[in-house]
Each structure stands twice: as C-alpha cells, then as structure tokens.
C-alpha positions as CSV (number, residue, x, y, z in Angstrom):
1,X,65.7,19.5,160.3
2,X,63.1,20.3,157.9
3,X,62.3,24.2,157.0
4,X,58.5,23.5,157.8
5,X,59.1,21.6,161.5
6,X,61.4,24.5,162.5
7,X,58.1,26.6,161.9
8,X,56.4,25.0,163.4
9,X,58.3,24.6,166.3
10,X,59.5,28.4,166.2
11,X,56.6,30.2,163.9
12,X,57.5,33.8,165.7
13,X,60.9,33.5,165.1
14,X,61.0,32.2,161.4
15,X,58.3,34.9,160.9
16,X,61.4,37.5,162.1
17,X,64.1,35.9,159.7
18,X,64.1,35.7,156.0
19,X,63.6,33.1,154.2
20,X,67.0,31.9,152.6
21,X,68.4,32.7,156.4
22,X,65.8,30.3,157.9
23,X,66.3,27.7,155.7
24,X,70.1,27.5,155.9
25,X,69.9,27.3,159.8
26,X,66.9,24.1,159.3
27,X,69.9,22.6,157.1
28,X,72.3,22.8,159.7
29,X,70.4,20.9,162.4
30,X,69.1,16.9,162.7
31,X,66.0,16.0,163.8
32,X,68.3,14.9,166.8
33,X,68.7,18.9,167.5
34,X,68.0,20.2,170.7
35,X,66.7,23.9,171.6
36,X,70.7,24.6,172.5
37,X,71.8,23.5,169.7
38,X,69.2,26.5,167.3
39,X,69.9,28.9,170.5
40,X,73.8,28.6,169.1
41,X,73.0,28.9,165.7
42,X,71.2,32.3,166.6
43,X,73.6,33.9,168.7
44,X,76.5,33.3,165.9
45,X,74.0,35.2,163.5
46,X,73.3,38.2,166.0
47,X,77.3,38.4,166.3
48,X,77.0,38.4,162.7
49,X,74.6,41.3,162.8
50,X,72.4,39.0,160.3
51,X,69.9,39.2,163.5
52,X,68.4,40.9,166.2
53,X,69.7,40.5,169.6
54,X,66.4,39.8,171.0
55,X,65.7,36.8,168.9
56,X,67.1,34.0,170.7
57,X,65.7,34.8,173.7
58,X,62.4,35.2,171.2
59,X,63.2,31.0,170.1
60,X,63.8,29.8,173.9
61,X,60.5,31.4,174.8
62,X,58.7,29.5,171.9
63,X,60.8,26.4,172.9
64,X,59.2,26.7,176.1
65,X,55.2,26.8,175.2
66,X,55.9,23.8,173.1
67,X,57.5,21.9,176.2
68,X,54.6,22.9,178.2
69,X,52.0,22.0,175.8
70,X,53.6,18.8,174.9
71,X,54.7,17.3,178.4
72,X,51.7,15.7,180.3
73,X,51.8,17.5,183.8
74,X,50.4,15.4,186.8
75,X,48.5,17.8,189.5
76,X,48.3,16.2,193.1
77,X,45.0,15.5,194.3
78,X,44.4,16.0,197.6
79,X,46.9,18.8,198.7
80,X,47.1,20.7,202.4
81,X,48.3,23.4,201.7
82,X,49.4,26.4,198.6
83,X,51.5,24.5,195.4
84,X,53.4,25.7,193.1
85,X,51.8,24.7,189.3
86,X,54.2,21.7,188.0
87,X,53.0,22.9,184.6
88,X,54.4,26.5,185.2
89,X,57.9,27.7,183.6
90,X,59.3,31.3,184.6
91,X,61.7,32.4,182.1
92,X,64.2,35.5,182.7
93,X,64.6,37.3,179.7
94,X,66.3,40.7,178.8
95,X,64.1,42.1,176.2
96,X,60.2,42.6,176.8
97,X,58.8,39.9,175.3
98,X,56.3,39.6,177.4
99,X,54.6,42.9,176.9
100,X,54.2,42.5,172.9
101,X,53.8,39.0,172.2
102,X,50.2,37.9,172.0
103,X,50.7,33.5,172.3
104,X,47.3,33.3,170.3
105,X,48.6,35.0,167.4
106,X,52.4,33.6,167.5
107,X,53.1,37.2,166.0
108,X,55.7,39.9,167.6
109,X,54.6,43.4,166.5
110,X,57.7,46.4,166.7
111,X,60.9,45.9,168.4
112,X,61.1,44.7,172.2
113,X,62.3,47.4,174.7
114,X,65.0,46.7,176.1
115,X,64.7,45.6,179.6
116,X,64.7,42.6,182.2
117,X,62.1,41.3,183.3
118,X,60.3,37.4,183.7
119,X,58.1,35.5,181.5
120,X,55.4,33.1,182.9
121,X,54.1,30.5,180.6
122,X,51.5,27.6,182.4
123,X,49.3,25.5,182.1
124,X,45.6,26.1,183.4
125,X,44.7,23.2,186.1
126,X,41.3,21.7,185.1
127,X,41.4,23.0,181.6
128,X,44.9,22.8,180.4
129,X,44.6,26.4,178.5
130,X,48.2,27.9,178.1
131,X,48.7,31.0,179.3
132,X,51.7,33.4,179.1
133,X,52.0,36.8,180.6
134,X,54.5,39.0,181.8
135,X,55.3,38.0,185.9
136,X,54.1,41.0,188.0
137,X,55.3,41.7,191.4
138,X,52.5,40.5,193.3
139,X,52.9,37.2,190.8
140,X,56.6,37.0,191.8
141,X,55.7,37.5,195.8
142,X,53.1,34.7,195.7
143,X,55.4,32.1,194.1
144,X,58.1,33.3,196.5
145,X,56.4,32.7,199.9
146,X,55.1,28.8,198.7
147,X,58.6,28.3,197.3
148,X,59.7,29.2,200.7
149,X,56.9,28.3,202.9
150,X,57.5,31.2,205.4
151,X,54.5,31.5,208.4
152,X,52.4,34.0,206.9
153,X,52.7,37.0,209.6
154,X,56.7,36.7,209.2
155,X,56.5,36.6,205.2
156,X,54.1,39.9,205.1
157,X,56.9,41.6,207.9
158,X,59.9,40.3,205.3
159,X,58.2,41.5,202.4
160,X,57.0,44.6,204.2
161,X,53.3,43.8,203.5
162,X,50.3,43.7,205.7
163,X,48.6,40.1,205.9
164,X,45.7,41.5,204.2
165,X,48.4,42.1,200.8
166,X,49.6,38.8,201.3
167,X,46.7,36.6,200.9
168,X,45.6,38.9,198.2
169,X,48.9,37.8,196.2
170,X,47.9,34.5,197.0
171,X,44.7,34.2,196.1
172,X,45.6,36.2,192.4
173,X,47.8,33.8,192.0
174,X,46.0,31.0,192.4
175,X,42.8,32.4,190.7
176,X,45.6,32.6,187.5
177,X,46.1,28.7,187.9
178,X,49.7,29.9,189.1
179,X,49.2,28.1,192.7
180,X,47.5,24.9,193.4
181,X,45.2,25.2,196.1
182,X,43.2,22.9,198.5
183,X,40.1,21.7,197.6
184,X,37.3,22.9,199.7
185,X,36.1,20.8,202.9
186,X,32.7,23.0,203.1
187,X,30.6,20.5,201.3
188,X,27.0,19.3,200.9
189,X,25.6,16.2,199.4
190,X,22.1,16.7,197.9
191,X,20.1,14.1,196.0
192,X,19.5,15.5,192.4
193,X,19.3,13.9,188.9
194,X,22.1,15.9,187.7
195,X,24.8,16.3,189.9
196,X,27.4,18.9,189.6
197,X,30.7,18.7,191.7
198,X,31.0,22.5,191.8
199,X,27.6,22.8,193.5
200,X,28.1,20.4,196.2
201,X,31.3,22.5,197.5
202,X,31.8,26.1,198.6
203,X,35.1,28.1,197.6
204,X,34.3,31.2,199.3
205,X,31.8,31.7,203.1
206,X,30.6,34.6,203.9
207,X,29.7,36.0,206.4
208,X,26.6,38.3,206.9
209,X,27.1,40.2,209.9
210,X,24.2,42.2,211.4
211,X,26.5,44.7,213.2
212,X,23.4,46.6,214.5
213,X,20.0,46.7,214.7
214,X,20.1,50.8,215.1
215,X,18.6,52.4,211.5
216,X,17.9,55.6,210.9
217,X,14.6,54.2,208.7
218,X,11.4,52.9,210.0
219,X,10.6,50.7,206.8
220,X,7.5,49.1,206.6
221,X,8.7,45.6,206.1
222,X,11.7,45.6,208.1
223,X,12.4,42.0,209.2
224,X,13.4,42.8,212.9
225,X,13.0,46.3,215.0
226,X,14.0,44.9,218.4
227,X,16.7,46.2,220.2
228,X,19.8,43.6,220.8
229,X,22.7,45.0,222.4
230,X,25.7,44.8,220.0
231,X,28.7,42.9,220.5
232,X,31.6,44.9,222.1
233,X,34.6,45.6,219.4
234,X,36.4,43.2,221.4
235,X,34.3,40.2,221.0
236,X,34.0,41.3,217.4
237,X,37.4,41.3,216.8
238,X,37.1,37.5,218.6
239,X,34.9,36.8,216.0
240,X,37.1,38.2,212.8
241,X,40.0,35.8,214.5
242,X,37.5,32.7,215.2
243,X,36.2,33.3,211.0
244,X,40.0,33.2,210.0
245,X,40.7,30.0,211.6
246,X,37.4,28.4,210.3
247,X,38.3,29.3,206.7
248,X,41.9,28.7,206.9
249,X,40.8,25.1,208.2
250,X,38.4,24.6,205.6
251,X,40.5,26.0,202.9
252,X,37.6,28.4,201.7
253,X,38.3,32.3,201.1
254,X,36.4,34.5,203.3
255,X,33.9,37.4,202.7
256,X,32.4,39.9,205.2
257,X,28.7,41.7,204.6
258,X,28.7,44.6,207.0
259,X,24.8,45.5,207.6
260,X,22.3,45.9,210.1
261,X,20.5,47.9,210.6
262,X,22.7,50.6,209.7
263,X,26.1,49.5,210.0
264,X,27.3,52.9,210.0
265,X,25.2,53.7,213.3
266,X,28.0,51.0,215.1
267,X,30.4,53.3,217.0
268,X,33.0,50.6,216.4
269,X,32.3,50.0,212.6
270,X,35.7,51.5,210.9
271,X,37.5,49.4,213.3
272,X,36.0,46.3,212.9
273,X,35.8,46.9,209.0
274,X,39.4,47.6,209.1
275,X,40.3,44.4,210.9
276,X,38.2,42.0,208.5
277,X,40.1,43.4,205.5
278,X,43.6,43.3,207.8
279,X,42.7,39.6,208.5
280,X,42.7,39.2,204.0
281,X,38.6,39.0,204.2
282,X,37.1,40.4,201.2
283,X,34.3,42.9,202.2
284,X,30.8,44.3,201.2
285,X,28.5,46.7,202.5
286,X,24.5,46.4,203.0
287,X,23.4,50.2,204.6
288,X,21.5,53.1,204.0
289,X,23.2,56.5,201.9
290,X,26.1,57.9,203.9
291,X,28.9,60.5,203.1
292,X,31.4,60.8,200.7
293,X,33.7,61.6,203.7
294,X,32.7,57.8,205.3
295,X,33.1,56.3,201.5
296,X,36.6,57.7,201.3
297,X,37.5,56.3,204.5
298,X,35.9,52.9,203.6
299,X,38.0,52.9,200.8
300,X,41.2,54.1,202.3
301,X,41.1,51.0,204.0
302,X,39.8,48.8,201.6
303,X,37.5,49.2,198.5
304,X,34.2,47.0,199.1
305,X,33.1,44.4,196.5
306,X,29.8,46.5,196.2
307,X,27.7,48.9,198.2
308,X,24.1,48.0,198.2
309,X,21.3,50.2,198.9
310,X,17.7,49.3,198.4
311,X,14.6,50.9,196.7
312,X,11.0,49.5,196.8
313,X,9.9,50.8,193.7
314,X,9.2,54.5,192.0
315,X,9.3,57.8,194.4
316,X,6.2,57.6,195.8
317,X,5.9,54.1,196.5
318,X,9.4,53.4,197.9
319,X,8.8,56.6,200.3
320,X,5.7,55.3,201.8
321,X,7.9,52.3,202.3
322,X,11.0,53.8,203.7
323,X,10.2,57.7,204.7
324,X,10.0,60.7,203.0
325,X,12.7,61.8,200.5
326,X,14.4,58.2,200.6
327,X,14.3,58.0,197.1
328,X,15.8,60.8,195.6
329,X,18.5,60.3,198.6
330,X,19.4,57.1,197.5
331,X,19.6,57.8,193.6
332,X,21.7,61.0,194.4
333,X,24.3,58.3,196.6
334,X,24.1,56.2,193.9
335,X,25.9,58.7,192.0
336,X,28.2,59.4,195.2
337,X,29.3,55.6,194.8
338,X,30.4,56.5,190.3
339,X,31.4,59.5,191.4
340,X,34.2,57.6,194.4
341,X,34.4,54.6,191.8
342,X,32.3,52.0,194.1
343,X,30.2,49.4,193.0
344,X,26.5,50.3,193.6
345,X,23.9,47.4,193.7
346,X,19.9,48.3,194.4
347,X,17.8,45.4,196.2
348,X,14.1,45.4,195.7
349,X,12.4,43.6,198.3
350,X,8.9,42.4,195.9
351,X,5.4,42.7,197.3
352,X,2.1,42.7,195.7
353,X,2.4,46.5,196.1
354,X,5.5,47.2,193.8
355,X,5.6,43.8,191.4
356,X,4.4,45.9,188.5
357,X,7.5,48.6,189.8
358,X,10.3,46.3,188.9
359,X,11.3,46.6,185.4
360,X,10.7,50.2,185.5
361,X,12.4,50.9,187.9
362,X,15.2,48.4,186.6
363,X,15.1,50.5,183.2
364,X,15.1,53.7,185.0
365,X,18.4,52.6,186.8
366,X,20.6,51.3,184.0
367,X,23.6,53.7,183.4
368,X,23.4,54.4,187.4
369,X,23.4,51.6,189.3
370,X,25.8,48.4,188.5
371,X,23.6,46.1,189.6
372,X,20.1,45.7,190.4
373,X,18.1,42.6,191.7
374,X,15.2,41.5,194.1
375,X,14.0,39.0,196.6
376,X,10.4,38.4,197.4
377,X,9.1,39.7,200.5
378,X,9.6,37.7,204.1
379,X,6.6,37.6,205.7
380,X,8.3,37.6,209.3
381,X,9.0,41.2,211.8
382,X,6.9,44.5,210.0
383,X,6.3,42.1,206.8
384,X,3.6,40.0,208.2
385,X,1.6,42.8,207.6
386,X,1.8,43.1,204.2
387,X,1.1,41.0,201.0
388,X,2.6,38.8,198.3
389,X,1.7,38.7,194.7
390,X,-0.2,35.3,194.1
391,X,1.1,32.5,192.4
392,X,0.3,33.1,189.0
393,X,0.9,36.7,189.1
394,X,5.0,36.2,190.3
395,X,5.3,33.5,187.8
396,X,4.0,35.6,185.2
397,X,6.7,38.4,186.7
398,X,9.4,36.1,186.4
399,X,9.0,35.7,182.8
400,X,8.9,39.2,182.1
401,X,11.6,39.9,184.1
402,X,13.7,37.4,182.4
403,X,12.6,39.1,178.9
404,X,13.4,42.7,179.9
405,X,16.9,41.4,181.5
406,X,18.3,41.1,177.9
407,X,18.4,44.1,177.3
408,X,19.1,45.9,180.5
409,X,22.8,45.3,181.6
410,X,22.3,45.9,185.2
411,X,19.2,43.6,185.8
412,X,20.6,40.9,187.6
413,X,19.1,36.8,189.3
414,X,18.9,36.1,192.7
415,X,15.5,34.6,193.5
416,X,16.0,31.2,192.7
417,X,12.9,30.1,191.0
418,X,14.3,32.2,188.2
419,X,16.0,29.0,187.6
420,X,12.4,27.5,186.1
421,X,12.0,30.4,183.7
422,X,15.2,29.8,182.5
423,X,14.7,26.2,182.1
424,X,11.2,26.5,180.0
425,X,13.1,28.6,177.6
426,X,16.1,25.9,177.2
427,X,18.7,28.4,178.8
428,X,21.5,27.6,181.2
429,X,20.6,28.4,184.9
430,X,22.4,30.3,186.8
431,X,23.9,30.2,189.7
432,X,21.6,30.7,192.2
433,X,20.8,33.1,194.9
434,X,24.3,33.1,196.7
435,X,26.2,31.5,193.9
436,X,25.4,28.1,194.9
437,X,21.4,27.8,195.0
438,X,20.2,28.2,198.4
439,X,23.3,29.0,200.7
440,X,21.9,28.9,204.2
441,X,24.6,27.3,206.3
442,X,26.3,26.2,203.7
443,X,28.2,29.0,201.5
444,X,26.5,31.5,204.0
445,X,25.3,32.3,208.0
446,X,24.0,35.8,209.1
447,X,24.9,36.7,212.5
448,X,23.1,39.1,214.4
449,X,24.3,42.0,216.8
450,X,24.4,39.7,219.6
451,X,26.6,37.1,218.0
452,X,23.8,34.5,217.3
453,X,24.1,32.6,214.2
454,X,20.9,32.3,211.7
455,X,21.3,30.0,208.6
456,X,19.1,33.1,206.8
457,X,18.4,36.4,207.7
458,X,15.2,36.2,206.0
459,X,13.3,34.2,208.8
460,X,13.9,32.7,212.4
461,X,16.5,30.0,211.6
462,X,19.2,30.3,214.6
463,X,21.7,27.6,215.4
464,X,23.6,29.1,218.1
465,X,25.9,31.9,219.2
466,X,28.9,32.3,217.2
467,X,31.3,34.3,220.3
468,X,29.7,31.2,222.7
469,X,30.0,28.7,220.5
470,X,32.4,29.5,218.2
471,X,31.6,29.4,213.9
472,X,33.0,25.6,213.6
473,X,30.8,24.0,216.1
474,X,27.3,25.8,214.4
475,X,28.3,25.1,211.1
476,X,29.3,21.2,211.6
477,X,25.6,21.0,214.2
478,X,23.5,18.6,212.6
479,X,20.7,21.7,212.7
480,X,23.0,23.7,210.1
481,X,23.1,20.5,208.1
482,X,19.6,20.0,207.7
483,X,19.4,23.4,206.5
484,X,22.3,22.4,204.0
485,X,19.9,20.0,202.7
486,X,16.8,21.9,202.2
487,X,13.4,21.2,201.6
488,X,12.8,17.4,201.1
489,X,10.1,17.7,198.6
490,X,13.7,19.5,196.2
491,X,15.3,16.0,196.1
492,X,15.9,14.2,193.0
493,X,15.2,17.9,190.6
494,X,17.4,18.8,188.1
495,X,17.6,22.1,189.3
496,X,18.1,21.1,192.9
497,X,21.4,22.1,193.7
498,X,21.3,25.5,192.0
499,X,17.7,26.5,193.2
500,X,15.4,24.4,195.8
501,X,13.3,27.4,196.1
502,X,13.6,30.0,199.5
503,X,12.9,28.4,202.4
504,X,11.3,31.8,203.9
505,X,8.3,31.5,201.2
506,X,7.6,28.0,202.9
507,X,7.8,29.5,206.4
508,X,6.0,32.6,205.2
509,X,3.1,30.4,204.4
510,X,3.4,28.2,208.1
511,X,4.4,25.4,206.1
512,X,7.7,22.9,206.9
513,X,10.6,24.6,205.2
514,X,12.1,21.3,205.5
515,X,9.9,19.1,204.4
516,X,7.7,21.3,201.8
517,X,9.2,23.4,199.2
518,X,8.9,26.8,197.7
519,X,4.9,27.6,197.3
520,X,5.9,29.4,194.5
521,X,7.7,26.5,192.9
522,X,6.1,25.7,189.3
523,X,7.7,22.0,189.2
C-alpha cells in the first residue's frame, strides 16, 4: 500500500507514528489489505513497545468514519414507528477516544485515559454530516429500547425510569439523527409560489391550555373576564391522556402552555403540571410574578421551556395598564427566574398607547430578560375599547424594530408581518409567529377552562369541546381546517406559508378572516 493512501486512510494514526515506522508498515500491506490485516501489524508493534497501546483501537476508529462516509446508506421512507440509523456504527473501545478526538481536525491531543467506554460515529439523515461523539447513557438507553422494542411503561419500570425520562432519551436521540423517526401526519397544504415541505408539516402541537380564568390583575385589554368554571383535575388529567394519544398517533412531540388567567390561582395546577411532564410533554408557563418557593417546585418537577410574563411598556404606562406597582414586580421576578436559572420571556401586547414604548423598553430589558417580543393588540373582551396604531405608523414600527433587533440579543419575531420587513431588505424570513406562520389549528389550539377548543386565543374561533369531543375529532373538523388554510386573499404569496398575516387584525376590523387578509398587510 502506498505511504500517502495509508494517510489518508488513517491521518490520526500516521500523525502518532514516525515516519520510517509508517512507511515500513504501508510496505508490508497490498492494496488488497483489509483493516485486520493494519490492526495486526499494530498490535505486533505495541508488543514491541515501538507503540502505544491505544493506537489500534485509534486506526479501527478511523477505519470506521471512512466506512461510514464511503458506503451509501438507504433511510426507509415511510416508517411507523422509532429506527435505529442504518448509517450508525457503535464501537467499544478501551481508551477514551472519544473524549479527545475532535473528527474535524483528525488530530488526538495528549494521551487517552484509560478507560471503557463506546464510540458513536453516524451519519446525519437529510444532510449526511458525520458525527462522532462519545455514547452517553441516555444515548445507550434510547438505542436499547428500539433495539428491543419493549412497550414503553414496561421499558421506563426495567430501566427504572419514569415515562417522562424515557421519551426524553428518545427524542435526544433522534434530535442527534441517532433514531429514525416518523414523519409527521399533522399537515396542511396551502397554495403559495414557493413551497417549503417543512412548512406544510408540524413536528411538535402544543397545546395552550387556559387553566383558569381567575387573575389576580384587572388589565385593561384583557381578552376575556368571564367567569367559566374550570375543568375538574380529573377531567384534566382525561385530557393530558386524550393529548398523548393524539400525538402518539400523529407522530408529533407534544408541548403544554399552562396560562389563564393566572394559572397559579388553579388549586389543582402542580398536579396537573406534574402529569403533563410525567406523560413526556415538554412545558411552558404564561402567568403573572409568583414565588421563588412555587418556581422551585415547578422546577422540581420539571424545568419549563420559558416563563413569560408581560409588560405594556415603561412604569407608568404598563401600570395604568395592569395596576399599580406591576412593573417593578415583574422586573424584580425577572431576576427571581436568573436568579433559579429559568428562562424569562416579556410579551408586549402593542397599542397606539405604547408603540413608541417598544424598543426602549426592549433596550432597557437586555441583560435581564432572555427574550422579549410582541403581538399587536386584539380588539375583542376589555380591548375593544382601546386603539391600534394606523397603518402606516406600525409599518413604520416594524422597520425600526427590525433595525434596533441587531443589536439587542433579546429582541425577538413573532408578529408575522415582520416577514415583509425582512423581505424589502433581501433577508431570510423567519419562522413565523408559532414556528410555522400562522399556527391556529394547525401546530397549535388554545383551550379554555371549560375544555372548549379555540384555533386562537386571540379572538372567538371555537371548534368544539376537547373533554366532549375529544382533540382528534376538532382538529380533523373541516372548521379547524379552514383555519389551517387562512385567509384566501394569502394564497399564491411567497411568504404565505411562513406569515399570512393574524387573522385577529381581520376580525378586529369586522372583516372575513377567511376570506380578507391582514389589514396591516403591505403586499
């Protein structure tokens, strides 16, 4: 074998052995050679003491990337079920390779400990990127229970997890490109001049559950005061079950917004919380400030994606809005949630009151808050009674918002018009209010205390009653679909699957929200 193909084949390893060594051992092998045949060669030069011990290992590890990246891997296409990555290799070694050797590089830095342990090299589905890393347990666990195929209560007893640690593992390891999933079945087909698979399919529903209308504000724009009587822990625990089934159906991950109201005010809200994150839902919180005791025990059970918490603009202004002392309440929880390592997010909700607020407000945030973002005001409940910015002024907002978002970390998009800003200055969109444009009963369904299903909180857009009905039946009801679709006059845009507007600006303004779209729209 020639000198230069065994570095290239092995450039670590050569790299580790000097020169007149590594060319006497290309000599002794043909270009008929297999890896067994250099793995030999090695091993009679550690006896030797020429080598070190860990350097074979070191050359079947190498041997291994190449195989990977040279053999063409055939991923199924319609699958039921978790898979096993064809183009995954799990090697056991006895020296910590895995820890030191970067695959970018092809350079080992020090001396391995010595120690066992696995080494997973793969393939990336869709992009074919090798990766390599060293196989954790929760790596190991996952690959077990597809391997085995165990029923997923008996697998969490044998491995002495909860179902909640299970599906974690699970979804890591398929998030890695470890496991194969399922595509999606929640889907959407929407008539646009530039179609984008990703957008017409939802990997992850959530769930925004109105737990209860019971707040301990009185804001002035508050969408709905009225008094529902809240489902009974019971029924809500129905409903956790009933969500579990629809997403394991639909092979979609599952998220749970806890709001209200003030979610905290439900007697029954650490119980329910704790059975959405035992069922393997990820979890976020929409409330008002609470305690660092209640934040501990959130946590003890499970740490939520975020915690948001809204503001309406400077001190004075956001205390006319939502009581006296709000303000510097909120800003002192939103060093509670640093302080007990928590996500913090801020909501805005704009008005013509507090558009000239934002960026301000977003500046005087940054370094406190991880997130901050806003949707324009819903003209529906306490709102009707107060006012929008006009066309041209929010359009004019936009921009600047845009333009003061580079160089403010925290500032984040939601309002989906963003999307034309964006596009005038020949950036990428993004994503889109709910990570797929315009989510409502798609990616998305609020539920209210009572159980009944809305397509978006932000205006009257009810389907049905989830505990009646059950979350299937709404979602598949040719009401949730047109909804899916959005506002006719969006069809055949560019931007339509990652935008069509809000459908509660049309409804604020009496018109069709599925026939006319966003007022605001400049296209």
């Amino acid at each position: 074998m020639d000198k230069r193909d065994l570095e290239k084949r092995y450039p670590v390893c050569c790299s580790l052995i000097e020169e007149p060594l590594a060319a006497a051992l290309a000599g002794e092998l043909s270009e008929e050679s297999a890896a067994e045949d250099l793995k030999r060669l090695l091993e009679r030069e550690v006896s030797s003491g020429k080598l070190a011990e860990y350097i074979p290992e070191l050359a079947g590890l190498e041997e291994a990337i190449c195989r990977i990246e040279e053999t063409e891997h055939g991923f199924p296409g319609k699958i039921s079920g978790y898979r096993i990555n064809p183009a995954l290799d799990i090697l056991e070694l006895s020296w910590s390779f895995s820890d030191v050797m970067d695959p970018l590089k092809r350079r080992l830095e020090g001396t391995p400990e010595d120690r066992e342990e696995r080494a997973l090299l793969w393939k990336v589905p869709g992009t074919g990127e090798l990766k390599i890393e060293r196989a954790g347990p929760g790596d190991l666990l996952a690959l077990k229970l597809v391997y085995e195929e165990p029923g997923s209560e008996a697998a969490a007893t044998a491995a002495g997890l909860g179902t909640q640690e299970l599906k974690s593992a699970l979804k890591r390891a398929a998030a890695k490109g470890l496991l194969l999933k399922p595509e999606s079945l929640l889907k959407r087909y929407i008539k646009t001049d530039a179609p984008e698979p990703e957008f017409q399919k939802a990997d992850i529903f959530t769930l925004q559950w109105h737990i209860t209308n019971a707040c301990d504000l009185n804001c002035r724009h508050c969408y709905d005061r009225s008094e529902i009587s809240p489902l009974r822990p019971e029924a809500g625990r129905r409903l956790l079950g009933d969500m579990e089934r629809f997403c394991e159906k639909q092979h979609a991950e599952g998220h749970v917004c806890f709001t209200g109201g003030n979610p905290f005010m439900y007697p029954h809200f650490f119980e329910l919380y704790e059975e959405a994150a035992h069922r393997g839902f990820s979890t976020s919180i929409l409330a008002n400030p609470v305690t660092g005791e209640s934040l501990e025990r959130l946590s003890r059970i499970q740490e939520p994606e975020y915690f948001q918490v809204s503001l309406e603009g400077f001190s004075g202004l956001n205390d006319y809005m939502r009581g006296k002392g709000h303000f510097s309440r909120t800003v002192k929880f939103l060093g509670l949630l640093r302080e007990k390592g928590i996500s913090g997010s801020v909501m805005l909700t704009l008005t013509k009151d507090n558009i000239a607020q934002v960026t301000g407000l977003a500046a005087e945030l940054e370094g406190k808050v991880d997130y901050f973002t806003f949707n324009r005001l819903s003209r529906v409940g306490e709102g009707e009674a107060l006012l929008l910015p006009d066309r041209g002024e929010y359009l004019a907002f936009l921009r600047d918002y845009v333009k003061a978002s580079e160089n403010n970390p925290v500032m984040g998009f939601k309002d989906n018009l963003i999307n034309t800003v964006l596009r005038e200055k020949g950036a990428p969109p993004f994503d889109g209010c709910t990570g797929q444009g315009c989510g409502a009963a798609f990616n998305f369904l609020a539920v209210l205390p009572d159980g009944e299903a809305h397509a978006c909180r932000k205006f009257p857009s009810p389907l049905g009653n989830v505990i009646e009905q059950g979350i299937e039946a709404i979602y598949y009801s040719p009401l949730a679909g047109r909804y899916r679709q959005g506002p006719g006059e969006c069809e055949g845009c560019a931007l339509a699957l990652k935008c069509r507007g809000c459908m509660a600006a049309a409804y604020s303004e009496k018109k069709d929200m599925f026939i006319r779209k966003d007022p605001y729209c400049p296209l």
